[in-house]
PDB file with one MODEL, atoms N, CA, C and O in Angstrom:
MODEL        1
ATOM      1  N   UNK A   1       0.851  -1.171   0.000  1.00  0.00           N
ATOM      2  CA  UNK A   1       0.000   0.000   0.000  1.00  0.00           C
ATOM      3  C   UNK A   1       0.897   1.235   0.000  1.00  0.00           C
ATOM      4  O   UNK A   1       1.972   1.362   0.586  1.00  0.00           O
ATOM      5  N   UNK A   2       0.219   2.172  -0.811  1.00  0.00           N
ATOM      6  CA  UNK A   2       1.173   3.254  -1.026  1.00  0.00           C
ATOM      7  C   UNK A   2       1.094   4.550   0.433  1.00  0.00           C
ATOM      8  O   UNK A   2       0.029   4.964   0.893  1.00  0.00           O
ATOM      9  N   UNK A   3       2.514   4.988   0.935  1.00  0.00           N
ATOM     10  CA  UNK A   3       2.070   5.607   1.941  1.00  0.00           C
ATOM     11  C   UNK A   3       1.039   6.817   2.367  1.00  0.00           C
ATOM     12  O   UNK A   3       0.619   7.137   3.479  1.00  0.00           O
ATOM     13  N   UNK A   4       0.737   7.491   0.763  1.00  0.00           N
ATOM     14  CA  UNK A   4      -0.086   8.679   0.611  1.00  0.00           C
ATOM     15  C   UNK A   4      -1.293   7.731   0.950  1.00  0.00           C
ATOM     16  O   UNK A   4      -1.917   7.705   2.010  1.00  0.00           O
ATOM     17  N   UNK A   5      -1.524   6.846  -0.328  1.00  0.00           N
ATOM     18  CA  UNK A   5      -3.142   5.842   0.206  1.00  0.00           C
ATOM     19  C   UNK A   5      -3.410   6.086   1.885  1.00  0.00           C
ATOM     20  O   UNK A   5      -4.102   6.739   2.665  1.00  0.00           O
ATOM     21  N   UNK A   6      -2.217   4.954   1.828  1.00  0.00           N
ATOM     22  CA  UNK A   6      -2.444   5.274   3.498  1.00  0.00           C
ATOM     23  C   UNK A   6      -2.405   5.959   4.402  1.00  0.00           C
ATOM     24  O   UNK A   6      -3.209   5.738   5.307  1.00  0.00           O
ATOM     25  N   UNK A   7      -1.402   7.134   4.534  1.00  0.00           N
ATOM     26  CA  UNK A   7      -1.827   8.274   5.344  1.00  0.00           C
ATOM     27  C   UNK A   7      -3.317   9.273   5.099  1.00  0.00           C
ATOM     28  O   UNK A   7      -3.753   9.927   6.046  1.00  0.00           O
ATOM     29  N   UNK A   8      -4.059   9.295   3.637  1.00  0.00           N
ATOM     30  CA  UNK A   8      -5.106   9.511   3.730  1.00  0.00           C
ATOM     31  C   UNK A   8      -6.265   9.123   4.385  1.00  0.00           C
ATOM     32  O   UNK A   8      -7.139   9.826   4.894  1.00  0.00           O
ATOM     33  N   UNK A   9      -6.118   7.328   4.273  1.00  0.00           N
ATOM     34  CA  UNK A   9      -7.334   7.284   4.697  1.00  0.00           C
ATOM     35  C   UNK A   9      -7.295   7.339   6.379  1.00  0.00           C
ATOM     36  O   UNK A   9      -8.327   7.467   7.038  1.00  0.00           O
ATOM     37  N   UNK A  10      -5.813   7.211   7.042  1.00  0.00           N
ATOM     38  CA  UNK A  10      -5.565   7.589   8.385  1.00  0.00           C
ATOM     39  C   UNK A  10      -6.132   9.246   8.587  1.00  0.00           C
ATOM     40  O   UNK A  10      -6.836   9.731   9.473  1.00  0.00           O
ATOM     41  N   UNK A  11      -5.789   9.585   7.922  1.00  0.00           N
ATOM     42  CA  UNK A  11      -6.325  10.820   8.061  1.00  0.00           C
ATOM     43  C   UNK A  11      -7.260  11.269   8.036  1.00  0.00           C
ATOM     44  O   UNK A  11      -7.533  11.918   9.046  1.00  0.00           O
ATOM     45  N   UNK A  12      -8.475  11.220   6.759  1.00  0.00           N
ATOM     46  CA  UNK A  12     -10.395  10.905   6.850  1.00  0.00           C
ATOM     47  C   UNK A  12     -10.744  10.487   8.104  1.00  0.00           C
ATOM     48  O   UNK A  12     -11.201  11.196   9.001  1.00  0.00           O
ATOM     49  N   UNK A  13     -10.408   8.768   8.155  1.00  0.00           N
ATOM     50  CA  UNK A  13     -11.194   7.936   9.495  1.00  0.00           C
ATOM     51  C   UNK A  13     -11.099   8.969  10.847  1.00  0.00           C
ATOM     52  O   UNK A  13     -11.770   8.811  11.866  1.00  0.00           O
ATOM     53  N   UNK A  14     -10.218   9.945  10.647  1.00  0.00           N
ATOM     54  CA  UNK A  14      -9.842  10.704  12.198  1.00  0.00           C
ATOM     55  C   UNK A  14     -10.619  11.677  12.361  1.00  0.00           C
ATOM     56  O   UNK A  14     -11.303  11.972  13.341  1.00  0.00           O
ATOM     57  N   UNK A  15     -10.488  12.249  11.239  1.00  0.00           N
ATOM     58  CA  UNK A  15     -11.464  13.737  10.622  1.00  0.00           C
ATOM     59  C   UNK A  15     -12.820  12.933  10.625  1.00  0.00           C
ATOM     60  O   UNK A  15     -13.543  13.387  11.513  1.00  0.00           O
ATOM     61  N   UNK A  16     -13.294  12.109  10.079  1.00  0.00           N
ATOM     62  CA  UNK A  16     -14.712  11.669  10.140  1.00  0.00           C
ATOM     63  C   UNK A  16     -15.138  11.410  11.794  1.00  0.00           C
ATOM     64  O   UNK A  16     -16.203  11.883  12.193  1.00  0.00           O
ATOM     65  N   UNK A  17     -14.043  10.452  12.952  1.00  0.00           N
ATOM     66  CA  UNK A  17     -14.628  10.617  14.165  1.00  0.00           C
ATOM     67  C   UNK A  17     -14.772  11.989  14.873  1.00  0.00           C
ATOM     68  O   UNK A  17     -15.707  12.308  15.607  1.00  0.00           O
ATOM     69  N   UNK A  18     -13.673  12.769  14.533  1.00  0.00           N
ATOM     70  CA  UNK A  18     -14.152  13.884  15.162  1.00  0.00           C
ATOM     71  C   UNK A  18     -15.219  14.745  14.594  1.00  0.00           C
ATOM     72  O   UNK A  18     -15.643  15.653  15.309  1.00  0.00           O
ATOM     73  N   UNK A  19     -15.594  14.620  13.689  1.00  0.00           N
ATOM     74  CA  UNK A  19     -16.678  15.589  13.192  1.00  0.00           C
ATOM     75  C   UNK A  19     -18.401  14.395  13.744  1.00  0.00           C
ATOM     76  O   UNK A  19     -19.428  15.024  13.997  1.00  0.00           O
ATOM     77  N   UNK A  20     -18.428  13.234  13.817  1.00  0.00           N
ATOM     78  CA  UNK A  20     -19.055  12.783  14.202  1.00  0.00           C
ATOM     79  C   UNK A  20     -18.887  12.855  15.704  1.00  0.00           C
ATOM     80  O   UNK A  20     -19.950  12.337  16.045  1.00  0.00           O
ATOM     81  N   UNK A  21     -18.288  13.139  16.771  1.00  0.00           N
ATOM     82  CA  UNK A  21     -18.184  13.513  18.160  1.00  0.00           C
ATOM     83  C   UNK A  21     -18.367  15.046  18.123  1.00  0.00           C
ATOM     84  O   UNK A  21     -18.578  15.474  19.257  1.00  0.00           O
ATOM     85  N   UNK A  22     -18.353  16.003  17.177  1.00  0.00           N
ATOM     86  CA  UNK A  22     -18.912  17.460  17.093  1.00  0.00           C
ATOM     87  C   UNK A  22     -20.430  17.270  17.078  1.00  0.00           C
ATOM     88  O   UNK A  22     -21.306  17.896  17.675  1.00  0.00           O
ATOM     89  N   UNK A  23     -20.501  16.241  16.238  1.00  0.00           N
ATOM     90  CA  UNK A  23     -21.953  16.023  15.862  1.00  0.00           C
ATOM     91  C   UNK A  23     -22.783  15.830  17.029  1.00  0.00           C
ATOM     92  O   UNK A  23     -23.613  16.625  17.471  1.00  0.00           O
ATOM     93  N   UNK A  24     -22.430  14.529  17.548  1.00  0.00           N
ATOM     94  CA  UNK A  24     -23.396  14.303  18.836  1.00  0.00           C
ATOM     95  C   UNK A  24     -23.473  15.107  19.930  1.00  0.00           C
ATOM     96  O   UNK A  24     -24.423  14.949  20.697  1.00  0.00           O
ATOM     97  N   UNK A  25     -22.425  16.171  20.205  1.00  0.00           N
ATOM     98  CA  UNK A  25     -22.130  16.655  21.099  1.00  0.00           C
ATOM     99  C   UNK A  25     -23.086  18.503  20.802  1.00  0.00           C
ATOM    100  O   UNK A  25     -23.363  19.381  21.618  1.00  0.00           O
ATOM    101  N   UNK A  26     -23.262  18.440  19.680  1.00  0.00           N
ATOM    102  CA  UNK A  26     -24.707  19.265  19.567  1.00  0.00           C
ATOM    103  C   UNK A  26     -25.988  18.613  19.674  1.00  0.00           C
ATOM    104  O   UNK A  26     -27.025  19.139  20.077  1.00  0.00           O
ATOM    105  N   UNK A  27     -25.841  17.471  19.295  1.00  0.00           N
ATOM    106  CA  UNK A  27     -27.254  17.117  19.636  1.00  0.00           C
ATOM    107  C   UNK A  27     -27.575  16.750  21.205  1.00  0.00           C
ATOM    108  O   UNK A  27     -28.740  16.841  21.592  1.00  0.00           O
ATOM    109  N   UNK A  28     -26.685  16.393  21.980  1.00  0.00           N
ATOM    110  CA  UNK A  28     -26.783  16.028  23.037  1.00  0.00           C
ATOM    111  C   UNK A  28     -25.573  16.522  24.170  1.00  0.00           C
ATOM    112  O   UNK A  28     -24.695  15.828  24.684  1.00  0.00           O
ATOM    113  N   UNK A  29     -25.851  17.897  24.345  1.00  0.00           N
ATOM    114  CA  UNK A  29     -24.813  18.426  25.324  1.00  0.00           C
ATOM    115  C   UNK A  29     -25.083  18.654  26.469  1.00  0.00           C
ATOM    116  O   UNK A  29     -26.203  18.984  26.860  1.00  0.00           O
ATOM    117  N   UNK A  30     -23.760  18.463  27.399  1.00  0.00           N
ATOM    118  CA  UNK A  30     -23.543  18.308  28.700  1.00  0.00           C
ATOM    119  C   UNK A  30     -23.058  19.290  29.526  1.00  0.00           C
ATOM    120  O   UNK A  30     -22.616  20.154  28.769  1.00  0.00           O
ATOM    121  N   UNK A  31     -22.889  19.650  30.728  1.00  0.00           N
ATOM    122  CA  UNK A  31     -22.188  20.261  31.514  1.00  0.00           C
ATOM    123  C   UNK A  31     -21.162  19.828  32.540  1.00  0.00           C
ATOM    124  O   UNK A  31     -21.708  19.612  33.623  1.00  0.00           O
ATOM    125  N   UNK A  32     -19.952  19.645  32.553  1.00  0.00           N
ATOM    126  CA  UNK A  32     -19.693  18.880  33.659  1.00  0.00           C
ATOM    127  C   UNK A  32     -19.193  19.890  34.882  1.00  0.00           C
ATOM    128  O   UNK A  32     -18.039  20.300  35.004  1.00  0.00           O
ATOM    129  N   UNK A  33     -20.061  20.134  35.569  1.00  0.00           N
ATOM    130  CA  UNK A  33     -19.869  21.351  36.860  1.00  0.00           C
ATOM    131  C   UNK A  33     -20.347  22.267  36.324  1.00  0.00           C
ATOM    132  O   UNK A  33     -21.281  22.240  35.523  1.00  0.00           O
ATOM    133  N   UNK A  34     -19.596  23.433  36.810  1.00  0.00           N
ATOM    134  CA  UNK A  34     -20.312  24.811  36.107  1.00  0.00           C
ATOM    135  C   UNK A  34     -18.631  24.992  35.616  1.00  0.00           C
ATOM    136  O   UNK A  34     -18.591  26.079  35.040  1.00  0.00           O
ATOM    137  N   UNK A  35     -17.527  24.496  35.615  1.00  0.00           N
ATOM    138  CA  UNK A  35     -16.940  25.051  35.036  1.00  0.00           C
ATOM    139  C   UNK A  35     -16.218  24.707  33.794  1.00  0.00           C
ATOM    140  O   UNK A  35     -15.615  25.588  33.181  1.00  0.00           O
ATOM    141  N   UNK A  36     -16.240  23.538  33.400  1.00  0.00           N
ATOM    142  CA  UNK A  36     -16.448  22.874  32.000  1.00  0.00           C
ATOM    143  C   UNK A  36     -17.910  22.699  31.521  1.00  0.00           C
ATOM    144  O   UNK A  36     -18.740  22.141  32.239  1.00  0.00           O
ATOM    145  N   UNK A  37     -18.227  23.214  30.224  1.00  0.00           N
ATOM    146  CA  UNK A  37     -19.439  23.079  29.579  1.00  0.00           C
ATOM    147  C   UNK A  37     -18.882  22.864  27.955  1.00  0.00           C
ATOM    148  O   UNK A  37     -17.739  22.848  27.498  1.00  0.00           O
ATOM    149  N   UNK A  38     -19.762  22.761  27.531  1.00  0.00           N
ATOM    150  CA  UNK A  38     -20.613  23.101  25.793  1.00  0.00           C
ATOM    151  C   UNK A  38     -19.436  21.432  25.262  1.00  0.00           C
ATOM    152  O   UNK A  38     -19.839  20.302  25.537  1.00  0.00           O
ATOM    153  N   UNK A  39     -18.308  21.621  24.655  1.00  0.00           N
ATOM    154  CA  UNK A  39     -17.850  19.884  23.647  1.00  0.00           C
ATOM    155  C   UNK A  39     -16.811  19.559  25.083  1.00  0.00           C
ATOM    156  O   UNK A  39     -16.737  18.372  25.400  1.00  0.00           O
ATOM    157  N   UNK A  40     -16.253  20.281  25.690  1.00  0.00           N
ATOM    158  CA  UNK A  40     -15.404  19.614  26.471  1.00  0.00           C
ATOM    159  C   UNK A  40     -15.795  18.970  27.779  1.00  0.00           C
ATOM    160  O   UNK A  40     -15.328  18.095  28.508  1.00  0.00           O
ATOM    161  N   UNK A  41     -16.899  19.804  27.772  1.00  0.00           N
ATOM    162  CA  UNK A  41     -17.996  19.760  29.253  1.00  0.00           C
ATOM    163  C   UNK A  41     -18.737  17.850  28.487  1.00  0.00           C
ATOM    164  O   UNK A  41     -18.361  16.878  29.142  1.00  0.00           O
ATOM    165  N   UNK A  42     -19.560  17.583  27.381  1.00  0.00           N
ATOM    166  CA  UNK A  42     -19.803  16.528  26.446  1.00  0.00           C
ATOM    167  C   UNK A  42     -18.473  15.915  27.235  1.00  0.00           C
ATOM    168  O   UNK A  42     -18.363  15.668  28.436  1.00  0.00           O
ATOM    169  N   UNK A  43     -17.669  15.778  26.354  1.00  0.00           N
ATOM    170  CA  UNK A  43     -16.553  15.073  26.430  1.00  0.00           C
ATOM    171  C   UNK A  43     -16.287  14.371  27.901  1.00  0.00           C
ATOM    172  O   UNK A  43     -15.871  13.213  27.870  1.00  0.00           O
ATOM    173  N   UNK A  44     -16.411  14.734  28.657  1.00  0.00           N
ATOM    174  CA  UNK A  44     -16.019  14.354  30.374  1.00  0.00           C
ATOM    175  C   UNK A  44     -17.110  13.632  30.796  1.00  0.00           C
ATOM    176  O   UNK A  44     -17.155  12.618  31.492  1.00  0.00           O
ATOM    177  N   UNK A  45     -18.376  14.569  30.060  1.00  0.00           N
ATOM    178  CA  UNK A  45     -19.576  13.608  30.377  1.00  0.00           C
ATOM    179  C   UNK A  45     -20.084  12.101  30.108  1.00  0.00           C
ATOM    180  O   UNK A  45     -20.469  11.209  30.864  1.00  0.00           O
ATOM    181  N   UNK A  46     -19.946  12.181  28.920  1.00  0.00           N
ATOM    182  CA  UNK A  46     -19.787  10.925  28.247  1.00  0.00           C
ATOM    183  C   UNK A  46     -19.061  10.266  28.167  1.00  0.00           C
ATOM    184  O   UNK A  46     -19.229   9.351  27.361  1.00  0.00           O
ATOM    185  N   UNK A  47     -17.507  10.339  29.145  1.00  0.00           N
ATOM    186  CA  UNK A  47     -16.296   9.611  28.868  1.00  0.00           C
ATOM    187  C   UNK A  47     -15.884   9.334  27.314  1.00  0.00           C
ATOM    188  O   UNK A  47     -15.858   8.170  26.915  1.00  0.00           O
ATOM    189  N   UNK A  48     -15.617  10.230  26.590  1.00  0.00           N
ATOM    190  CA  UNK A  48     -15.301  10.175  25.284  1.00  0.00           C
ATOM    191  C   UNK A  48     -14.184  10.793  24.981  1.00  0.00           C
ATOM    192  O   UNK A  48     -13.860  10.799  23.793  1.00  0.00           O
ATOM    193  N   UNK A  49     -13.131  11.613  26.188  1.00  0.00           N
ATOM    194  CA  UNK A  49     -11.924  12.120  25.931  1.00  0.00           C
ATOM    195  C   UNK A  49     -11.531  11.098  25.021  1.00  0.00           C
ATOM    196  O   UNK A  49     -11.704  11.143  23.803  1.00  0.00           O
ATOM    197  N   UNK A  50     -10.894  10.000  25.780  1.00  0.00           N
ATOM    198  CA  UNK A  50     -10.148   8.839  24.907  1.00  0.00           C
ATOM    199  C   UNK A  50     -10.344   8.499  23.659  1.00  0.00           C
ATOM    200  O   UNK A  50      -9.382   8.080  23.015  1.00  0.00           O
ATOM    201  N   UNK A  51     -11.667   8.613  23.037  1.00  0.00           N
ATOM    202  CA  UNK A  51     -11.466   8.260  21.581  1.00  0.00           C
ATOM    203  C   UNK A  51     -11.493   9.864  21.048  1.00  0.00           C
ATOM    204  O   UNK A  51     -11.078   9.841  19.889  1.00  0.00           O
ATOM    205  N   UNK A  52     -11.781  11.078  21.399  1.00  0.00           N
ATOM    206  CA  UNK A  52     -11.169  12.048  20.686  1.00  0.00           C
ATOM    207  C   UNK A  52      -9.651  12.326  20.787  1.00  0.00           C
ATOM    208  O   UNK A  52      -9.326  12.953  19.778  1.00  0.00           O
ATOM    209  N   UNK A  53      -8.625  12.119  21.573  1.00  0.00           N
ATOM    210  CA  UNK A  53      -7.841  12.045  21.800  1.00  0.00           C
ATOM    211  C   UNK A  53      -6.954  10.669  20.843  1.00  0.00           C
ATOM    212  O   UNK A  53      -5.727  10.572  20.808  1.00  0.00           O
ATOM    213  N   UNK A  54      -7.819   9.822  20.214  1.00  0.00           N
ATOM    214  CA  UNK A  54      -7.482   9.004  19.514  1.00  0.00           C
ATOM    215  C   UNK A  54      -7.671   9.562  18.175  1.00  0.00           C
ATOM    216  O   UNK A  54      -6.764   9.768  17.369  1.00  0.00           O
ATOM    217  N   UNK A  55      -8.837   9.776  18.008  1.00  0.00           N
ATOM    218  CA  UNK A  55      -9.443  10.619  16.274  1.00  0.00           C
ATOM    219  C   UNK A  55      -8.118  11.893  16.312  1.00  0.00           C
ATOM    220  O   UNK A  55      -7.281  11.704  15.429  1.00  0.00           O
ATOM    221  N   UNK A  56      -7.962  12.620  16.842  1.00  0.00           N
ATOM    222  CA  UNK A  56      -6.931  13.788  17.026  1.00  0.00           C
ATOM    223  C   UNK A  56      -5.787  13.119  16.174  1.00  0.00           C
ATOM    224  O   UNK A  56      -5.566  13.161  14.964  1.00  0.00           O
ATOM    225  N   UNK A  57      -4.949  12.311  17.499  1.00  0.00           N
ATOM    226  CA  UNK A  57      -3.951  11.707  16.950  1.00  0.00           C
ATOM    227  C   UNK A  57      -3.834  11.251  15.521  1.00  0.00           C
ATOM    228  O   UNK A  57      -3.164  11.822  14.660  1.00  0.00           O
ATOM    229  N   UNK A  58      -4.521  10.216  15.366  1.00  0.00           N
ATOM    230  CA  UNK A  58      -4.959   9.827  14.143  1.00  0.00           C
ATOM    231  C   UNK A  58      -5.124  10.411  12.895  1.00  0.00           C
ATOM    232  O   UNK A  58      -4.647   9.831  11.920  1.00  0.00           O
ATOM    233  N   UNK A  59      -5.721  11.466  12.757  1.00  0.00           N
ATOM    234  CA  UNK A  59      -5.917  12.585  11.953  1.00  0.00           C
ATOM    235  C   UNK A  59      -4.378  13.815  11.754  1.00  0.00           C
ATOM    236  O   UNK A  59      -4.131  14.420  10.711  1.00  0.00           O
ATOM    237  N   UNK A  60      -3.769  13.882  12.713  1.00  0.00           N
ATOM    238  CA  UNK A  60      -2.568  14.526  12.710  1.00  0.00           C
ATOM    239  C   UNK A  60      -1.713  13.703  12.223  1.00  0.00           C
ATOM    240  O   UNK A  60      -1.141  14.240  11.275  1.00  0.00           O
ATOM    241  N   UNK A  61      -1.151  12.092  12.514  1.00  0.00           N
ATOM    242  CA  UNK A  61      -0.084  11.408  12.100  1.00  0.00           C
ATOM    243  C   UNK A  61      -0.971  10.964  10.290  1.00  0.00           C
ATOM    244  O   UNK A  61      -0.321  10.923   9.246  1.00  0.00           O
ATOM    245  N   UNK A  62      -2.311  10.727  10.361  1.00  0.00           N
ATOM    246  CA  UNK A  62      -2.407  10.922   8.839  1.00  0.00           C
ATOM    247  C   UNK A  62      -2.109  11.999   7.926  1.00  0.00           C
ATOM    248  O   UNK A  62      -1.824  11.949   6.730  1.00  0.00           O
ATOM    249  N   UNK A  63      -2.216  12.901   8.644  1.00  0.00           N
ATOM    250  CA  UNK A  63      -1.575  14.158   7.789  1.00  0.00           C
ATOM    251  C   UNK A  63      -0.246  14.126   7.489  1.00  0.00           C
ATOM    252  O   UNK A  63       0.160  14.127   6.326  1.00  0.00           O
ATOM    253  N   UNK A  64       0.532  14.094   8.537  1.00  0.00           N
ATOM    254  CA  UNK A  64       1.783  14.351   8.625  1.00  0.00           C
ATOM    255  C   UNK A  64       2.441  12.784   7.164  1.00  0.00           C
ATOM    256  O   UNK A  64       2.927  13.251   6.134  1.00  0.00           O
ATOM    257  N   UNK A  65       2.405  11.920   7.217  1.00  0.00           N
ATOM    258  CA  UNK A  65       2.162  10.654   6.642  1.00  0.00           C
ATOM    259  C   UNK A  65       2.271  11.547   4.938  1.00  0.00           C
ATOM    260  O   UNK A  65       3.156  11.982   4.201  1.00  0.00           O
ATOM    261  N   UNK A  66       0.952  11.461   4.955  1.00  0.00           N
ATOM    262  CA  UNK A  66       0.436  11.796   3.598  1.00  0.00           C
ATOM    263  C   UNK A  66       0.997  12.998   3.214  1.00  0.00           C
ATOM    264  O   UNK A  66       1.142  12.907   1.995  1.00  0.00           O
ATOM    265  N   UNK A  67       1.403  14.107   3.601  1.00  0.00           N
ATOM    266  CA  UNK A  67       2.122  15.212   3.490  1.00  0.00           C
ATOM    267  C   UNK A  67       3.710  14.658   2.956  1.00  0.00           C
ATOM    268  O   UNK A  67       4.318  15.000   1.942  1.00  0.00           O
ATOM    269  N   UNK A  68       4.017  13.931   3.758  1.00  0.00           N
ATOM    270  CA  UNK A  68       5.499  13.273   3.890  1.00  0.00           C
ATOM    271  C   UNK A  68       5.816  12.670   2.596  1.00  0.00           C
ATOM    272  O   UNK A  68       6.782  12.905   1.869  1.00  0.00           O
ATOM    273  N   UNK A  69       4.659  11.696   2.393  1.00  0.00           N
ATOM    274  CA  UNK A  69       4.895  11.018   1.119  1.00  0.00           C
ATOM    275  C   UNK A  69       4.583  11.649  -0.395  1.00  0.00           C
ATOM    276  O   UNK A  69       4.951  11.125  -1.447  1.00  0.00           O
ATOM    277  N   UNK A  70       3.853  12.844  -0.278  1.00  0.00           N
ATOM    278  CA  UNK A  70       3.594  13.606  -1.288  1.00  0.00           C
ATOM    279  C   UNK A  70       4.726  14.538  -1.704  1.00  0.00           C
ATOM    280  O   UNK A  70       5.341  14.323  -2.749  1.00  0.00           O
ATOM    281  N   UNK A  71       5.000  15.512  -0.955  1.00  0.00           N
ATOM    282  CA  UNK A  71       6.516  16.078  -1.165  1.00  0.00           C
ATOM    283  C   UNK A  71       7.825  15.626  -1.124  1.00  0.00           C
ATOM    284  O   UNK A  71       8.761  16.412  -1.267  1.00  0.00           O
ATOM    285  N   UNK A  72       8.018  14.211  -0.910  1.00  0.00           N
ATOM    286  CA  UNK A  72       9.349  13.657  -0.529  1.00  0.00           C
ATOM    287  C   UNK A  72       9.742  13.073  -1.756  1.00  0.00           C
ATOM    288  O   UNK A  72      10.826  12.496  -1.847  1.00  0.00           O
TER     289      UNK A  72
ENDMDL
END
């Protein structure tokens, strides 16, 4: 597999979870205390740091990847 292939679609799958965790997190938002609210306040609520923190990653080393193999 070619590394652009593959750093792309590393890169989508990351960008697609996080825009789907933007998503739910308007439809269904949380507060956690009064002093985290609105996606991060979500985030704590739902125990979902960990897979945004995964989609993040994911989405950054696909970039970096696919960037790498395109100009190199």
């Amino acid at each position: 597999m070619k590394k652009l292939i593959f750093g792309g679609i590393m890169f989508f799958s990351g960008f697609a979870g996080i825009l789907m965790l933007i998503g739910i997190s308007t439809l269904y938002p949380y507060s956690f205390e009064y002093t985290t609210t609105r996606f991060f306040g979500f985030l704590q609520d739902s125990h979902t740091v960990l897979p945004f923190i995964i989609f993040a990653v994911l989405c950054f080393w696909g970039g970096i990847i696919a960037w790498n193999a395109s100009y190199k």
